[in-house]
C-alpha positions as CSV (number, residue, x, y, z in Angstrom):
1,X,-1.1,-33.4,-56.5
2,X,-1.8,-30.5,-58.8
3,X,-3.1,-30.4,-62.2
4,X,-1.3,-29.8,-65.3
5,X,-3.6,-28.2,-68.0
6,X,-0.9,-28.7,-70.7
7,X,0.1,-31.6,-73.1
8,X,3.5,-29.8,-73.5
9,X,5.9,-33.1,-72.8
10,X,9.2,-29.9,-72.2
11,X,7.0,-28.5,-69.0
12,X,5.8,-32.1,-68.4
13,X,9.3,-33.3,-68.0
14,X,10.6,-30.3,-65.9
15,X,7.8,-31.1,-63.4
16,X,8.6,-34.8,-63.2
17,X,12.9,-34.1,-62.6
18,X,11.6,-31.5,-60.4
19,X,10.0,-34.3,-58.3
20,X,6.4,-32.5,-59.0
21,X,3.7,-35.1,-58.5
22,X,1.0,-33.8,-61.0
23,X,-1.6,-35.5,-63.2
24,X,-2.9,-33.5,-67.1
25,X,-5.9,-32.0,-67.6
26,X,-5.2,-30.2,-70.9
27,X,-7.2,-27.0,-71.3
28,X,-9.3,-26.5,-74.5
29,X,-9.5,-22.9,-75.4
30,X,-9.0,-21.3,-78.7
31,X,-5.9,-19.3,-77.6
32,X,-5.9,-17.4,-80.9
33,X,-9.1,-15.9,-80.1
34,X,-7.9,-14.4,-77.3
35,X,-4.7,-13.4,-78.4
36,X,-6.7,-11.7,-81.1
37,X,-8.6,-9.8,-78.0
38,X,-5.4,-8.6,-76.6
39,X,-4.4,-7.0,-80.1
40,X,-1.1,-5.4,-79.9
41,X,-0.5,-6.1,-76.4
42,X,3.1,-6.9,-75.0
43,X,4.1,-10.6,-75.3
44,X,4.7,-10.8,-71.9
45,X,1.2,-9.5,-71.3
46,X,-0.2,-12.2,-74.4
47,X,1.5,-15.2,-72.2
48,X,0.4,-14.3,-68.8
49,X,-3.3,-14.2,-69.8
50,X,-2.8,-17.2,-72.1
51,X,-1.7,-18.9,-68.9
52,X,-3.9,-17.8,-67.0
53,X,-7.0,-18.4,-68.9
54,X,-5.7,-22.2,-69.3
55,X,-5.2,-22.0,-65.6
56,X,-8.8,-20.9,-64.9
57,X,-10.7,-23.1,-67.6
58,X,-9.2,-26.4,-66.2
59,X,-9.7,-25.4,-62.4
60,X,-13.8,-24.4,-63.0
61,X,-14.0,-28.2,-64.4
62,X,-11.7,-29.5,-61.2
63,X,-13.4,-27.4,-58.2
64,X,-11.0,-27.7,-55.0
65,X,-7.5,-28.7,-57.1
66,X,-4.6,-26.3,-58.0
67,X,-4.4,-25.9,-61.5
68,X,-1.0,-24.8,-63.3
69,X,-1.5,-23.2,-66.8
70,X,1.7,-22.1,-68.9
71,X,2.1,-20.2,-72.2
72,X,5.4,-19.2,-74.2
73,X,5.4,-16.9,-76.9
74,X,8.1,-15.6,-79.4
75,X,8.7,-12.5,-80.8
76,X,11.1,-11.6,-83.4
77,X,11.4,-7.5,-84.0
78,X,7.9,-7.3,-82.4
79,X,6.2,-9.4,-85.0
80,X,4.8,-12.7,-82.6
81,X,4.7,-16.1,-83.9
82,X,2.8,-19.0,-83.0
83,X,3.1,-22.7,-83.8
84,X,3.9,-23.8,-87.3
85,X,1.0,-24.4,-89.1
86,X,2.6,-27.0,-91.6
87,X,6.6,-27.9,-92.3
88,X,6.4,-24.8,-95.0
89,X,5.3,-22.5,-92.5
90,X,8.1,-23.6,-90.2
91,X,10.6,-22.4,-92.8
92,X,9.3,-19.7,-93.3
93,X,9.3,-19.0,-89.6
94,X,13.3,-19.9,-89.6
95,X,14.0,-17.7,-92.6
96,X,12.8,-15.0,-90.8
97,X,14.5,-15.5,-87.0
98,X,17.4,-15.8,-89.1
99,X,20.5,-13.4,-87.7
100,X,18.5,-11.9,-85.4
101,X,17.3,-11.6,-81.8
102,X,14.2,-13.5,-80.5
103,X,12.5,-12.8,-77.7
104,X,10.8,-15.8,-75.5
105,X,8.1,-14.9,-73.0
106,X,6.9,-17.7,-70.8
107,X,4.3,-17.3,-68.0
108,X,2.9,-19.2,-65.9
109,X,-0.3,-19.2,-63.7
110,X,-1.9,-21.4,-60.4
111,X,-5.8,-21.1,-60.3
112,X,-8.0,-23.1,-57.7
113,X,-11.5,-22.9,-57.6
114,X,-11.7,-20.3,-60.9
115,X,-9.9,-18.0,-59.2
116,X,-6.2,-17.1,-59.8
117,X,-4.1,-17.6,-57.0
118,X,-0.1,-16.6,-58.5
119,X,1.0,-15.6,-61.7
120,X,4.2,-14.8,-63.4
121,X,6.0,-14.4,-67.0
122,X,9.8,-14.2,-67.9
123,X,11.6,-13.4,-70.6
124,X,14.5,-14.9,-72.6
125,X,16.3,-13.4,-75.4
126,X,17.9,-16.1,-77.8
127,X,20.0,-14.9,-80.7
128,X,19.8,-16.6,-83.8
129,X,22.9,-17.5,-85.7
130,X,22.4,-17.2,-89.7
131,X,21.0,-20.3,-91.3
132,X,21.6,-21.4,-94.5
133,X,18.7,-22.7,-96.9
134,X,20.7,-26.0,-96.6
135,X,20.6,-26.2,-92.6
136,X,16.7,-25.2,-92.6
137,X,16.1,-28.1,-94.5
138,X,18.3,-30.4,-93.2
139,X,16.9,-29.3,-89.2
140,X,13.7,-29.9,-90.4
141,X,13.8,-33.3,-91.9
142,X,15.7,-34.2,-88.7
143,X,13.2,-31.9,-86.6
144,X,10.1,-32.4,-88.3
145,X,6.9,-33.1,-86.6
146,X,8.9,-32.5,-83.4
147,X,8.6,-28.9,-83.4
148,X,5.1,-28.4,-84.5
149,X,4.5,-28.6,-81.6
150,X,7.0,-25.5,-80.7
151,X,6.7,-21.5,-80.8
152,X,9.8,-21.0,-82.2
153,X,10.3,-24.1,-84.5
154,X,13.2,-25.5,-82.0
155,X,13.6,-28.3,-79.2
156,X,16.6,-26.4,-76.8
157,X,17.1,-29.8,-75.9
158,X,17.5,-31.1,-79.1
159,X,18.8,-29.8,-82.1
160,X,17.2,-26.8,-81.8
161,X,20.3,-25.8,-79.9
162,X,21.8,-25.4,-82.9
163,X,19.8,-22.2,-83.7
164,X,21.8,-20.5,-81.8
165,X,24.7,-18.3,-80.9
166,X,23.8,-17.0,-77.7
167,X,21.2,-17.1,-74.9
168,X,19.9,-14.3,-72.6
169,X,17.8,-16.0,-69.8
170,X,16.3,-19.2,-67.7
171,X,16.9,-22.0,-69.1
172,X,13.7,-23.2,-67.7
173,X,12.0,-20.1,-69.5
174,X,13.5,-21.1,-72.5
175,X,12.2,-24.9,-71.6
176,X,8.9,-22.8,-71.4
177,X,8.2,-22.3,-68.2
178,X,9.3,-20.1,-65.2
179,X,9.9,-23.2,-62.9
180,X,11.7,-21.7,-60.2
181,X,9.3,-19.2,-59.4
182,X,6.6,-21.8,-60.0
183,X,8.4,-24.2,-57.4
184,X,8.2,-21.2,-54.8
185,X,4.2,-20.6,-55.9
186,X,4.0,-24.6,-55.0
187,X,5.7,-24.5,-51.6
188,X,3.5,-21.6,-50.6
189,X,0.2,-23.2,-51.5
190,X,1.4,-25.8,-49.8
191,X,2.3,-28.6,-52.5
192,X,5.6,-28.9,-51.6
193,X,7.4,-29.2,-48.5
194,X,9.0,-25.3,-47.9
């Protein structure tokens, strides 16, 4: 059984349809220190080592167990966003994705024994639709505190869909998480059956 260092209930319910056993182990890091560390690196780059730094702080606590981390970050016209701070903040955040192209990384990482044993991130390109001051609202009485939660203010599961008028990528990245390439990490360690 591996360890999920994540309370995210999206890559919590992909492992459990996956047929994943896991257990969570969430990892407690300030990620926005980090991110601040990395400066103006890629967001692909930001995700991985976000992922991989939950990976590796969970697995020095569980010696011996395989420890998945994950990160997703958005990008709109290479300005990154993170969480909503408050319901104002995830207007804002809305306002601005409006008509244009955002850009999902999501990476993933397996660490045992505080050392990282696989590691990947992918990319997914959603385009935002115009929204109306009416629609923000409306999404986020219906949305709110749901997406707090969420980089990018939207549940693809949801109503978030609705964002949207077209998608470039995984659906699992867009989920946030690279699950296939994380199910073929798992049958190689050994987790799964190959």
């Amino acid at each position: 059984m591996i360890v999920l260092a994540s309370q995210s209930s999206s890559r919590r319910a992909m492992l459990s349809d996956a047929g994943v056993p896991f257990e969570v182990h969430p990892a407690h890091l300030d990620e926005r220190a980090l991110e601040e560390r990395l400066g103006d690196a890629p967001p692909r780059e930001i995700a991985l080592a976000l992922a991989e730094a939950k990976a590796l702080a969970v697995s020095q606590e569980m010696p011996g167990r395989l420890v998945l981390g994950s990160d997703s970050l958005v990008a709109v016209f290479g300005r990154r966003f993170d969480k909503p701070a408050s319901r104002e903040d995830a207007a804002a955040h809305l306002r601005f994705f409006s008509g244009k192209p955002l850009h999902l990384c999501s990476a993933a990482a397996l660490a045992r024994s505080g050392r990282i044993v696989w590691s990947q991130a992918d990319e997914a390109v959603l385009h935002v639709r115009t929204l109306s001051e009416s629609f923000i609202e409306d999404y986020l009485a219906a949305e709110w505190p749901e997406v707090s939660g969420c980089v990018g203010v939207f549940r693809i599961e949801a109503l978030g869909v609705q964002l949207f008028e077209r998608i470039e990528g995984d659906q699992f990245t867009v989920l946030g998480m690279p699950l296939l390439p994380v199910l073929g990490a798992l049958r190689a360690e050994g987790e799964l059956k190959a």
